[in-house]
TORMI-902055 format. One record per residue: residue in three letters; x, y, z of N, C-alpha, C in turn. Coordinates in steps of 0.1 Angstrom, whole numbers, padded with zeros to 4 digits, always signed. Example, Ala and Ser with C-alpha at 12.3 -4.5 7.8 and 13.67 -1.06 7.14 Angstrom:
2
Ala+0132-0057+0078+0123-0045+0078+0132-0033+0078;Ser+0128-0022+0071+0137-0011+0071+0129+0000+0079;
//
This chain:
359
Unk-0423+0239+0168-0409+0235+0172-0399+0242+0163;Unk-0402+0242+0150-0394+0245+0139-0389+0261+0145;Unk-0403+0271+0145-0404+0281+0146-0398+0286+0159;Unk-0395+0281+0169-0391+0282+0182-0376+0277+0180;Unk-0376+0271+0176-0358+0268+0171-0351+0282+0162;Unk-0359+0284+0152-0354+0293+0142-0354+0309+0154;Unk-0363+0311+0159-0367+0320+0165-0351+0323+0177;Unk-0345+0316+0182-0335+0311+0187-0324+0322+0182;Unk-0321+0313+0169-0312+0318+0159-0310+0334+0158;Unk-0324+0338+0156-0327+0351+0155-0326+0357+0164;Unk-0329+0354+0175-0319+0361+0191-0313+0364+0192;Unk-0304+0352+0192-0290+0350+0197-0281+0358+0186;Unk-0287+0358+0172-0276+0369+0162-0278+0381+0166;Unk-0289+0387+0167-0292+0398+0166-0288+0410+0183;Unk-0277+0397+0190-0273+0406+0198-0259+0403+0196;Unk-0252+0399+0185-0236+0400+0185-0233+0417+0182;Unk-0221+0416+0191-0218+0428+0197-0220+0430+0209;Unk-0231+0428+0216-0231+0422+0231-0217+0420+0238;Unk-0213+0430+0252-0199+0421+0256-0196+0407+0262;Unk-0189+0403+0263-0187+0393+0270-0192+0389+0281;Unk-0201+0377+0285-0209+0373+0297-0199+0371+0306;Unk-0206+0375+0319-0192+0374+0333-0195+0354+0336;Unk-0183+0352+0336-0180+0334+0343-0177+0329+0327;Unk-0179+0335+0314-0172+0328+0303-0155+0326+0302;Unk-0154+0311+0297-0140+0311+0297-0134+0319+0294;Unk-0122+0320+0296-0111+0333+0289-0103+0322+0280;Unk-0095+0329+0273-0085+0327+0262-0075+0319+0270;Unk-0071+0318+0280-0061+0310+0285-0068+0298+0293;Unk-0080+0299+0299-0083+0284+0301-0087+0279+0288;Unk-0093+0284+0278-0093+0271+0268-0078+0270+0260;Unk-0071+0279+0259-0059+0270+0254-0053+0259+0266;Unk-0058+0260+0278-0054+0247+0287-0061+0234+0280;Unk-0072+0237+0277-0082+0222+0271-0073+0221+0260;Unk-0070+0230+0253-0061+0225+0237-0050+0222+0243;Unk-0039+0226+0247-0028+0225+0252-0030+0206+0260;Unk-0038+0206+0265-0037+0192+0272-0041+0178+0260;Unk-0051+0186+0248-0050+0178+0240-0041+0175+0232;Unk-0033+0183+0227-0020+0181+0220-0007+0176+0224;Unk-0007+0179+0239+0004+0170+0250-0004+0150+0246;Unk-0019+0147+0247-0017+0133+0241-0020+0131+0233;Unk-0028+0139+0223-0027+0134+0211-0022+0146+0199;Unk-0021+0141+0183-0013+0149+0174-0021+0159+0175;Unk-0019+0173+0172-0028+0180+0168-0021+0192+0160;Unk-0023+0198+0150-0016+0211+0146-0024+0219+0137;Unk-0028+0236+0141-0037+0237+0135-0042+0255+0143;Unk-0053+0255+0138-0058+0269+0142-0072+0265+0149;Unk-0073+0276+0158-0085+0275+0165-0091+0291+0171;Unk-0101+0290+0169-0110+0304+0169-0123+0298+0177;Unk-0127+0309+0185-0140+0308+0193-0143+0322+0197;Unk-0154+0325+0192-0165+0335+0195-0179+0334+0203;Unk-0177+0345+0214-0189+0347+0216-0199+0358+0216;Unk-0208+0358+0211-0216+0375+0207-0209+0378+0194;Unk-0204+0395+0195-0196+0399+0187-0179+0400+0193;Unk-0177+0388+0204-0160+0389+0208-0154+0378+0207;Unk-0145+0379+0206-0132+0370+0198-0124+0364+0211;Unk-0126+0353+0217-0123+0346+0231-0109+0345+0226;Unk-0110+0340+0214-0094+0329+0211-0094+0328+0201;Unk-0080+0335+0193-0079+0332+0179-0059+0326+0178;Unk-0064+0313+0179-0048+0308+0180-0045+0298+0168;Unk-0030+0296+0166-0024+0287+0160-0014+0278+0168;Unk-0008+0265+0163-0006+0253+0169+0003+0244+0157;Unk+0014+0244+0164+0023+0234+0161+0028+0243+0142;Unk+0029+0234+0133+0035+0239+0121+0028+0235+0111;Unk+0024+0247+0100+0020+0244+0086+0028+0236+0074;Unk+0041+0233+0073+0048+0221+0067+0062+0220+0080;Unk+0062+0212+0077+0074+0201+0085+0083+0202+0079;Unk+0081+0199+0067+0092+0199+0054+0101+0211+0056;Unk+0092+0226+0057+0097+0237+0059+0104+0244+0076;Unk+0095+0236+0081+0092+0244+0095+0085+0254+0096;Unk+0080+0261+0087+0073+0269+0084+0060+0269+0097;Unk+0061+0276+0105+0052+0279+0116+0032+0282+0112;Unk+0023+0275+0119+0014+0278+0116+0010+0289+0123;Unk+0002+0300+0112-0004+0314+0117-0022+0312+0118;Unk-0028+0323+0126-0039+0324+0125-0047+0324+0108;Unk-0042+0328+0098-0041+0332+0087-0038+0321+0078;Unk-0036+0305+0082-0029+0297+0072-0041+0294+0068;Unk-0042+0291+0057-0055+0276+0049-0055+0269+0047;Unk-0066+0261+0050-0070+0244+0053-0078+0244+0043;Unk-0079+0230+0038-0091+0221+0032-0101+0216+0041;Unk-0111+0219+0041-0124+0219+0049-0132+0208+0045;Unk-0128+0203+0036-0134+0185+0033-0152+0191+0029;Unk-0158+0180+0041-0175+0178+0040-0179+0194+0044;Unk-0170+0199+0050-0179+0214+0058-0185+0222+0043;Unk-0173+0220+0030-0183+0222+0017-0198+0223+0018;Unk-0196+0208+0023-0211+0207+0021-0226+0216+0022;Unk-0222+0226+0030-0228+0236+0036-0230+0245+0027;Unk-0222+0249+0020-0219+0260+0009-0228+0253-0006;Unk-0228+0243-0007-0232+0235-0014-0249+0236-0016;Unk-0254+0231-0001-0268+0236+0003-0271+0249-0002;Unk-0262+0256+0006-0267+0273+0002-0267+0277-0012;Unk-0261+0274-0018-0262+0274-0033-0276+0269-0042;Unk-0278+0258-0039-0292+0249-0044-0298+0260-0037;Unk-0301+0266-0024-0312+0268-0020-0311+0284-0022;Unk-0304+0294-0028-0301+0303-0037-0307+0301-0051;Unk-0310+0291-0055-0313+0287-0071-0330+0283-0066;Unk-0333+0279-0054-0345+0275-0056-0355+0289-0052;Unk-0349+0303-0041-0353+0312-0038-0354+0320-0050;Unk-0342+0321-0060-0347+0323-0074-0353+0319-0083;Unk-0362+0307-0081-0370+0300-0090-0363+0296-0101;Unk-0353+0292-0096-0346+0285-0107-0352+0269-0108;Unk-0347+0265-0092-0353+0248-0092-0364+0252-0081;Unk-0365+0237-0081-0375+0236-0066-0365+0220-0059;Unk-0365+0225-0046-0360+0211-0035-0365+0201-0040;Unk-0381+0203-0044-0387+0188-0044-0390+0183-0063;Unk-0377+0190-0066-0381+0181-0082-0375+0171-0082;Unk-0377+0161-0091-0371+0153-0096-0357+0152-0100;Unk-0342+0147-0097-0332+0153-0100-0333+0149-0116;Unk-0338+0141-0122-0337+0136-0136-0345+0149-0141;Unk-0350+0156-0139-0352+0170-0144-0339+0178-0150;Unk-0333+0174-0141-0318+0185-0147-0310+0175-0153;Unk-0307+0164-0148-0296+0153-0154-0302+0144-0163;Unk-0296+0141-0172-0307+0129-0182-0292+0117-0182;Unk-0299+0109-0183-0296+0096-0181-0289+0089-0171;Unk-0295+0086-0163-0296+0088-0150-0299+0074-0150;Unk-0293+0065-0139-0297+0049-0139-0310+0049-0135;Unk-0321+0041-0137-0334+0040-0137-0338+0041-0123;Unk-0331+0035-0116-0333+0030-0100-0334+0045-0093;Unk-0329+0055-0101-0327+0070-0093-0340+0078-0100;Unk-0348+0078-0109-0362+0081-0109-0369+0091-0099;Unk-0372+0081-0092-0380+0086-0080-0368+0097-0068;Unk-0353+0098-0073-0350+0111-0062-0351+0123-0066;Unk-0351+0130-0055-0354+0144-0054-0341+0153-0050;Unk-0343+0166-0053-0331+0176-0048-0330+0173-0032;Unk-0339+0175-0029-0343+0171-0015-0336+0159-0008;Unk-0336+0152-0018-0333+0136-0013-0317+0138-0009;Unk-0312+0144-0023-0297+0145-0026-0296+0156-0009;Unk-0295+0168-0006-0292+0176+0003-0294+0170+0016;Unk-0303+0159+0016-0306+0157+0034-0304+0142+0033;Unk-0292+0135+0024-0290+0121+0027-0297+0111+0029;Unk-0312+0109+0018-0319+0101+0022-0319+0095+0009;Unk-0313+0101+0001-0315+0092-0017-0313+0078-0021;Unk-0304+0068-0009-0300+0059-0009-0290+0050-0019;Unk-0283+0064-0032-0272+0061-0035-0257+0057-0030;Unk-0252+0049-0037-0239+0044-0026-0227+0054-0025;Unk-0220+0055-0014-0212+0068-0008-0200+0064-0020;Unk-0194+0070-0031-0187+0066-0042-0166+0071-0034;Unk-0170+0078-0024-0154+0074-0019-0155+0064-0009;Unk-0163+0054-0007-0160+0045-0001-0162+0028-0012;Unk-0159+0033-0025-0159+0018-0033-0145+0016-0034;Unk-0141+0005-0038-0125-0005-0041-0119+0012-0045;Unk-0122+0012-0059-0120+0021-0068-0113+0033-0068;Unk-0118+0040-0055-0117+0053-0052-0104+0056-0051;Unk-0092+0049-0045-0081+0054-0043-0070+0053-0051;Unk-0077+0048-0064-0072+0050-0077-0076+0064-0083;Unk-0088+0067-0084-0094+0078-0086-0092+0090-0083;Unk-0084+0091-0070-0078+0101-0061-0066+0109-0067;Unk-0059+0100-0074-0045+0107-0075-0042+0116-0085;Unk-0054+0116-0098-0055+0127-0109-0069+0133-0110;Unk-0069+0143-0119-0080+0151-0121-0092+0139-0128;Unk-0106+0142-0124-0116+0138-0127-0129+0150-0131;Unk-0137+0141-0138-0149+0148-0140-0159+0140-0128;Unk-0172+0149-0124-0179+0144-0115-0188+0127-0120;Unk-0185+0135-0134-0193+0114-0143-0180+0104-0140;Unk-0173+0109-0138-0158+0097-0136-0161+0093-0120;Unk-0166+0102-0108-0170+0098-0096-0183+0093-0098;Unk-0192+0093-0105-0205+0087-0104-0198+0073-0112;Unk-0192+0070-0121-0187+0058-0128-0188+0044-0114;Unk-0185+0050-0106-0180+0043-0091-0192+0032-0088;Unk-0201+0041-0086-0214+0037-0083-0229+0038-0088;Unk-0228+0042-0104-0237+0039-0113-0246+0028-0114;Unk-0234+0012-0114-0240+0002-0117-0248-0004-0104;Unk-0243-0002-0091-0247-0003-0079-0267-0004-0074;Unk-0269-0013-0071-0283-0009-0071-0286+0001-0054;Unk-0296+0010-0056-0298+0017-0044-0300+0011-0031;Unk-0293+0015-0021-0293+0010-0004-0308+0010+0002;Unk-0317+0019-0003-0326+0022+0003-0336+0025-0006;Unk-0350+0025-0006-0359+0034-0015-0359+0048-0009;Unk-0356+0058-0017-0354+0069-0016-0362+0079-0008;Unk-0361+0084+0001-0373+0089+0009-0371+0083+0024;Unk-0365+0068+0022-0375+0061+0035-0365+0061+0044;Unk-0348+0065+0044-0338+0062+0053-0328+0070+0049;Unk-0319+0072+0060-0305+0082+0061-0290+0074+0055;Unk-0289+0079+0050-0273+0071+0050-0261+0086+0044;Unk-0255+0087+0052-0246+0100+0045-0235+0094+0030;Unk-0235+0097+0023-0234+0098+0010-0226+0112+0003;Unk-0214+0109+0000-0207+0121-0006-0213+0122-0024;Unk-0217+0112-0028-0221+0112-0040-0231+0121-0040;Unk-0241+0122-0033-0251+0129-0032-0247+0144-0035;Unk-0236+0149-0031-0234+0165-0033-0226+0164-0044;Unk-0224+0151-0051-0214+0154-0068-0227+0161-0075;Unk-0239+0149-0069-0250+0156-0080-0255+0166-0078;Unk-0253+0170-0068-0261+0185-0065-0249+0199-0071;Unk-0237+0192-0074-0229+0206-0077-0232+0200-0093;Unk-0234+0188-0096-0238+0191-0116-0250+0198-0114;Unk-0261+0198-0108-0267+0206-0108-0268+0215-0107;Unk-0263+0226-0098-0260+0237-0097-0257+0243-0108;Unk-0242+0238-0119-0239+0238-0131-0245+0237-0140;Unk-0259+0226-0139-0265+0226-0150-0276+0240-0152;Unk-0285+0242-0139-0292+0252-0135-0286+0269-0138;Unk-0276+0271-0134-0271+0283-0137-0264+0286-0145;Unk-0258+0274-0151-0249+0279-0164-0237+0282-0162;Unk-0232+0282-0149-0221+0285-0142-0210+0270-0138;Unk-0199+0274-0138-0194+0260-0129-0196+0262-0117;Unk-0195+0251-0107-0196+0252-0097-0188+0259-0090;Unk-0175+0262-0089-0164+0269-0083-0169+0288-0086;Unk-0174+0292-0100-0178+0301-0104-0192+0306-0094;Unk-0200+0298-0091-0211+0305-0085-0215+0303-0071;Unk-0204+0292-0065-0202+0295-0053-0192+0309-0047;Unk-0185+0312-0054-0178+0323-0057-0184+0335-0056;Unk-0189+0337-0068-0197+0347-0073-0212+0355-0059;Unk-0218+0340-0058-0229+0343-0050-0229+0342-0033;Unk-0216+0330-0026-0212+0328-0017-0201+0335-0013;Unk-0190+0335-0014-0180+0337-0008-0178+0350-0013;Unk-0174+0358-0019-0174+0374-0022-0187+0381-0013;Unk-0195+0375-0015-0207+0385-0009-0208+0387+0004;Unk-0201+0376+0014-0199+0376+0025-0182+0379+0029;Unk-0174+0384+0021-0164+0386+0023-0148+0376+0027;Unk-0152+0364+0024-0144+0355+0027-0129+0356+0016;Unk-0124+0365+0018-0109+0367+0009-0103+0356+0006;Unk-0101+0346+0015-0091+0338+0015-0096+0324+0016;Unk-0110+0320+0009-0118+0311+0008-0121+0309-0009;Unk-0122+0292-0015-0119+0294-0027-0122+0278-0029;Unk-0129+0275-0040-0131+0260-0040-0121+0255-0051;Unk-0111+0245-0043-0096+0243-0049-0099+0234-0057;Unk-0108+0238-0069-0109+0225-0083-0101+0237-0096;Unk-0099+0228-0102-0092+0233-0117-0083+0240-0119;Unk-0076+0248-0128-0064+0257-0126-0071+0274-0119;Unk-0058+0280-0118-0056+0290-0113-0059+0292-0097;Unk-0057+0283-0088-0064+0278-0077-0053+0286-0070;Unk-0051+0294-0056-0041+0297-0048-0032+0287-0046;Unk-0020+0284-0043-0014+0277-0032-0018+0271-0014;Unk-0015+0261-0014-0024+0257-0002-0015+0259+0006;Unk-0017+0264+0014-0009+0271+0028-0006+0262+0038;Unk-0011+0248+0039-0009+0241+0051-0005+0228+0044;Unk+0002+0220+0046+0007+0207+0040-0005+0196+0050;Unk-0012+0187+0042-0014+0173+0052-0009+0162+0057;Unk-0009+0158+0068-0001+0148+0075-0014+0137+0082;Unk-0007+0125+0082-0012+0116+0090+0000+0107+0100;Unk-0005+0099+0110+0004+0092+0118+0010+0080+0109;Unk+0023+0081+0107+0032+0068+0102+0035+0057+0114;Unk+0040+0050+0110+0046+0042+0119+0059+0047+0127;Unk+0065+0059+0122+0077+0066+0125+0074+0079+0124;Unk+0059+0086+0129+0057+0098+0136+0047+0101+0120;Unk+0050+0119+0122+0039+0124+0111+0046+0121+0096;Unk+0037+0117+0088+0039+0114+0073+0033+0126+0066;Unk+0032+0129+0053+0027+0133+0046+0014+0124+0038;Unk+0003+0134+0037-0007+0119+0035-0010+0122+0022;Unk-0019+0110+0016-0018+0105+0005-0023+0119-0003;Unk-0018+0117-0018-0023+0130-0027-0038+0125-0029;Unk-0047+0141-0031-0059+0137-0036-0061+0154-0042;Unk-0066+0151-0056-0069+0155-0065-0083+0166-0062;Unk-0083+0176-0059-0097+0188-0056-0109+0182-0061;Unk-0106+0180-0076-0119+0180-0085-0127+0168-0081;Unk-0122+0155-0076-0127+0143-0071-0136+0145-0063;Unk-0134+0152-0051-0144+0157-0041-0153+0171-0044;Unk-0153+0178-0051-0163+0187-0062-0165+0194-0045;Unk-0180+0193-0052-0189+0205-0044-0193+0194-0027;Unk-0186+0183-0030-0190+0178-0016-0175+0176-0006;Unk-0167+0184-0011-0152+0189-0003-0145+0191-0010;Unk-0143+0201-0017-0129+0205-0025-0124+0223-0018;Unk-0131+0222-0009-0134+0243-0007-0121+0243+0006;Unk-0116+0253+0007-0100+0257+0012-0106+0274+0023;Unk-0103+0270+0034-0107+0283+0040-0099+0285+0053;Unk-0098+0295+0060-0094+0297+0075-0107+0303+0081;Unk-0101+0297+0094-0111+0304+0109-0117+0314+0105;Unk-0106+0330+0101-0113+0337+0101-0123+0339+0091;Unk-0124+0335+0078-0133+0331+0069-0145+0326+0076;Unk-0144+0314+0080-0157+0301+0085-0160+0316+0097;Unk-0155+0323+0103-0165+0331+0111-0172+0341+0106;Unk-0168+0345+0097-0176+0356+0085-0191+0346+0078;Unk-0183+0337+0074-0194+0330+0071-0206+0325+0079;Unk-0205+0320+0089-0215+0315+0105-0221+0326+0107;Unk-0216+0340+0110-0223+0355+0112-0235+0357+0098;Unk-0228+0353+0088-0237+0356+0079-0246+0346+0075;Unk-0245+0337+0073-0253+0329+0073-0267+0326+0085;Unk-0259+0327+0099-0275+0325+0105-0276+0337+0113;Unk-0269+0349+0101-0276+0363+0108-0283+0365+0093;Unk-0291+0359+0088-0298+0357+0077-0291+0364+0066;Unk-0277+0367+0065-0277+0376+0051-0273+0367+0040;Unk-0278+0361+0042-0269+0351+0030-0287+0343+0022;Unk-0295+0339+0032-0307+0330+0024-0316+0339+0038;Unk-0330+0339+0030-0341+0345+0035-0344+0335+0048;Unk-0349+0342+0059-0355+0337+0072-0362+0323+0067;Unk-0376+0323+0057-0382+0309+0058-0371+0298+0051;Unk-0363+0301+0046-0348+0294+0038-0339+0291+0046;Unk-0335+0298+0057-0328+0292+0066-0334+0283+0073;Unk-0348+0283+0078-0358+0275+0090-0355+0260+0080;Unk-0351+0257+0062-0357+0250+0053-0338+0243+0056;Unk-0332+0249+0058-0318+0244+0058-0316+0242+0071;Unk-0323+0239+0084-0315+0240+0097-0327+0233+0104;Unk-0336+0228+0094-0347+0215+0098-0337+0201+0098;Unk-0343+0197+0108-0343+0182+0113-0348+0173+0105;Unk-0345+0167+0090-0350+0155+0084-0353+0142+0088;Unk-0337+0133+0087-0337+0125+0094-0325+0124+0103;Unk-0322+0116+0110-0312+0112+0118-0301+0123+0117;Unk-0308+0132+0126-0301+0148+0125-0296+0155+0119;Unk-0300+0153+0104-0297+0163+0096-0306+0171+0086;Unk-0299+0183+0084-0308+0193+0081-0302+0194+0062;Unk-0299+0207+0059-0294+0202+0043-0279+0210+0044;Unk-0272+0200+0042-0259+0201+0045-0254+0207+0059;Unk-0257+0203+0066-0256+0207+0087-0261+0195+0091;Unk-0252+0191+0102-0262+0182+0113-0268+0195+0122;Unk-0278+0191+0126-0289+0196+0135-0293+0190+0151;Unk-0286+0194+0160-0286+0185+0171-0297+0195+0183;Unk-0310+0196+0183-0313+0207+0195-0313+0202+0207;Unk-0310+0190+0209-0311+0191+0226-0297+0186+0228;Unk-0287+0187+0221-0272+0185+0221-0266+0199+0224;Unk-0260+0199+0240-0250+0205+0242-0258+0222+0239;Unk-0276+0225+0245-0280+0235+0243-0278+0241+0228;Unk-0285+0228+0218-0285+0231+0203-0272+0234+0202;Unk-0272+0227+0191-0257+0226+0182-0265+0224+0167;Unk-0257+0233+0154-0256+0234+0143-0240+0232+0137;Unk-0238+0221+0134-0224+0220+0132-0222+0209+0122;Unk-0211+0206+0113-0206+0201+0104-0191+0198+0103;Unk-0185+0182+0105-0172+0183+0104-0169+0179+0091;Unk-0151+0179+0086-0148+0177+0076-0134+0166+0076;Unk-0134+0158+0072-0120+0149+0069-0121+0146+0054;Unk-0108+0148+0052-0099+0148+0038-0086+0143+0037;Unk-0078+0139+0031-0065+0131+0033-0059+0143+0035;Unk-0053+0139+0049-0042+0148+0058-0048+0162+0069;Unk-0060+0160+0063-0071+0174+0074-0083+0171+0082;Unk-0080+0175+0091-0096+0174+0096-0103+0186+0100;Unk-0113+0191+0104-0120+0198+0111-0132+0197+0114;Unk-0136+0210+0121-0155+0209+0129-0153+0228+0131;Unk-0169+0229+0129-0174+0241+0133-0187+0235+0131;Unk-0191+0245+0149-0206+0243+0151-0209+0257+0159;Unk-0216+0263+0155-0225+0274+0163-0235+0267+0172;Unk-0234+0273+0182-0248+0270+0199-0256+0282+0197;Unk-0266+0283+0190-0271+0296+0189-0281+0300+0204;Unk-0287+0292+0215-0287+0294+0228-0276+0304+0232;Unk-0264+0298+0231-0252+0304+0235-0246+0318+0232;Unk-0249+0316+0215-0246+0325+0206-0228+0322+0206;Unk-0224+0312+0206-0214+0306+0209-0209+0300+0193;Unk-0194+0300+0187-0193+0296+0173-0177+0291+0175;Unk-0175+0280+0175-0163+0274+0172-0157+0267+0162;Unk-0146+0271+0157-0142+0265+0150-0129+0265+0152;Unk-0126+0245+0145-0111+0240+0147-0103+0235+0137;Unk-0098+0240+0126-0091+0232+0113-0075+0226+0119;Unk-0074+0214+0112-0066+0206+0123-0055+0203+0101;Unk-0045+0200+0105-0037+0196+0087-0027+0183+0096;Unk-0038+0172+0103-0034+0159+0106-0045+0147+0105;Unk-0046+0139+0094-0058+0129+0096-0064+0128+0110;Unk-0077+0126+0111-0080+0119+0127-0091+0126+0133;Unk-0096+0130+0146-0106+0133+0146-0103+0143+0158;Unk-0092+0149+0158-0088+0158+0168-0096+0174+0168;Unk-0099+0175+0155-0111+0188+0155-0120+0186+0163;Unk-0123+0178+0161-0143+0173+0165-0141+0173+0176;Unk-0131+0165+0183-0129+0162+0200-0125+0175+0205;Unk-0116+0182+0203-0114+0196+0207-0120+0204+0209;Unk-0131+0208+0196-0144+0218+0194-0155+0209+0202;Unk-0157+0197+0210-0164+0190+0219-0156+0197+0231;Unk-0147+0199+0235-0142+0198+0248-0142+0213+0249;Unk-0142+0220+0241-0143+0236+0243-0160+0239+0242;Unk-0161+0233+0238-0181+0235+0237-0183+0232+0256;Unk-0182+0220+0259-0181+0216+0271-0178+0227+0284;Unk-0165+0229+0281-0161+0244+0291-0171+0254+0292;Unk-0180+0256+0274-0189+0263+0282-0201+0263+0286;Unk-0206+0252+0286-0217+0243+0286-0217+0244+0306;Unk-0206+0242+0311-0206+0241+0323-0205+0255+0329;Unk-0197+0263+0322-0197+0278+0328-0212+0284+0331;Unk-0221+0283+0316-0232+0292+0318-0239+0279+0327;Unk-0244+0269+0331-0247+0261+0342-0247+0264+0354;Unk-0230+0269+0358-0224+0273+0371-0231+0288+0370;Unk-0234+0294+0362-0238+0307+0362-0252+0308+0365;Unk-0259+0302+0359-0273+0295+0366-0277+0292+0375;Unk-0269+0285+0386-0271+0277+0398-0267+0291+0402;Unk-0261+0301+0404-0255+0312+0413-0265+0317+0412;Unk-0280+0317+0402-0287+0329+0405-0282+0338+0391;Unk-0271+0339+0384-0267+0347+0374-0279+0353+0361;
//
């Protein structure tokens, strides 16, 4: 199954460049699906969709600050929140292809002193959300935590004393703590900071210019202000501090970035063929290591959303399709996810209609 899934991937990349299939939407009916979402609900933001090697829709929506009026461009940058998460994976599984770690050690291998109850997890555990540590931005605590610089032991402080949800191994629970420890590791393993070797080994090598994990000084300027709904329209939402969310959402990117990235990634240049099949497996309750993994969703879906105070998004590749959307939204809420659902959909039904004709 594994191998027929992966096998998929390997298809469908290896014909980008391919032109455009006859009956795929065009650029103006899916700005109709956006356009009708933003008439009811908030939305402001960029949106890009590919299929093969063509570019259906690369648009912007509504304004990057309010404050300014300053107009959003295809070109603005967002905070990508959890979509990190992905980068994060690929990093550990970069370290393990170099025999640096292995998935299945023990994390108390790299970290010492570690609460006893955590023993028995694995790298493994941490990447595919089954470690059964408690999610540390969802304690009292956290929104104290948020508003200045931290170290990643100031976010484990949260939920140190906490005893584990689950024995480790045996259940899913999504968990942002889980990728604090996987970026001290990374750190511990390479000798690098984290922002330094996702850099270094991620994002340069695939060409992402304008992609950059917004912890510590010298960080760009963030190009998009966040907003959420007030009681008296769009607000500005709460401040939150990069380094808090580390390697499990602190990373800053646009569309066109996240599509350099998707091409490379599951056109294998980024981790070897059996390393990808090892990141795009089905654990538990649909997820793979840092991706949900959906195959009989919407003709397989690989995708990952992100919320952060004042942002949201989703990108998911259909690699049946060979199909890659992505939506970065700078308004709390879940208007990516629903959008990049409702554009997936348009074409879910096109290649259908193209089916039943005999196409």
């Amino acid at each position: 199954m594994k191998a027929k899934f992966f096998a998929s991937i390997v298809a469908t990349m290896a014909v980008f460049g391919a032109a455009q299939a006859q009956g795929v939407p065009d650029a103006a009916r899916i700005d109709q699906v956006i356009q009708a979402h933003v008439a009811k609900h908030p939305f402001m933001g960029t949106v890009l969709v590919a299929k093969g090697g063509t570019v259906i829709l690369d648009r912007a929506y509504g304004y990057a600050s309010l404050e300014t009026m300053a107009p959003m461009t295809t070109d603005t940058s967002f905070r990508i929140g959890s979509m990190t998460k992905q980068f994060t994976a690929a990093a550990i599984l970069l370290l393990d292809e170099r025999k640096m770690l292995k998935t299945g050690d023990l994390i108390s291998s790299y970290l010492p002193n570690l609460p006893a109850d955590w023993n028995a997890i694995t790298v493994h555990d941490l990447l595919a959300h089954t470690s059964g540590i408690a999610n540390f931005t969802s304690q009292p605590g956290y929104t104290t935590l948020q508003t200045h610089a931290v170290s990643p032991q100031d976010d484990l402080a949260l939920i140190r004393d906490k005893p584990l949800d689950f024995r480790p191994g045996s259940r899913w629970a999504y968990s942002n703590t889980n990728y604090i420890l996987l970026g001290m590791i990374i750190e511990k393993v390479s000798g690098q900071s984290y922002k330094d070797f996702v850099d270094v080994n991620l994002i340069r090598p695939v060409g992402m210019a304008e992609t950059f994990v917004a912890t510590g000084s010298g960080a760009p300027p963030l190009q998009a202000n966040g907003y959420l709904e007030g009681k008296h329209g769009l607000e500005k939402a709460a401040y939150v501090d990069m380094s808090v969310p580390y390697a499990a959402g602190a990373m800053v990117s646009t569309t066109h970035d996240l599509l350099l990235w998707e091409k490379a990634l599951f056109g294998g240049k980024v981790l070897s063929q059996a390393t990808l099949v090892k990141m795009t497996t089905v654990y538990k309750s649909g997820y793979g290591y840092g991706l949900f993994i959906h195959p009989a969703r919407e003709r397989n879906t690989i995708e990952h959303a992100g919320n952060i105070n004042g942002f949201n998004s989703a990108m998911a590749y259909y690699p049946n399709d060979d199909l890659i959307i992505i939506v970065l939204d700078n308004i709390e809420g879940t208007a990516a996810d629903d959008i990049e659902g409702k554009i997936a959909r348009l074409f879910s039904r096109a290649i259908s209609d193209k089916m039943d004709a005999g196409g």
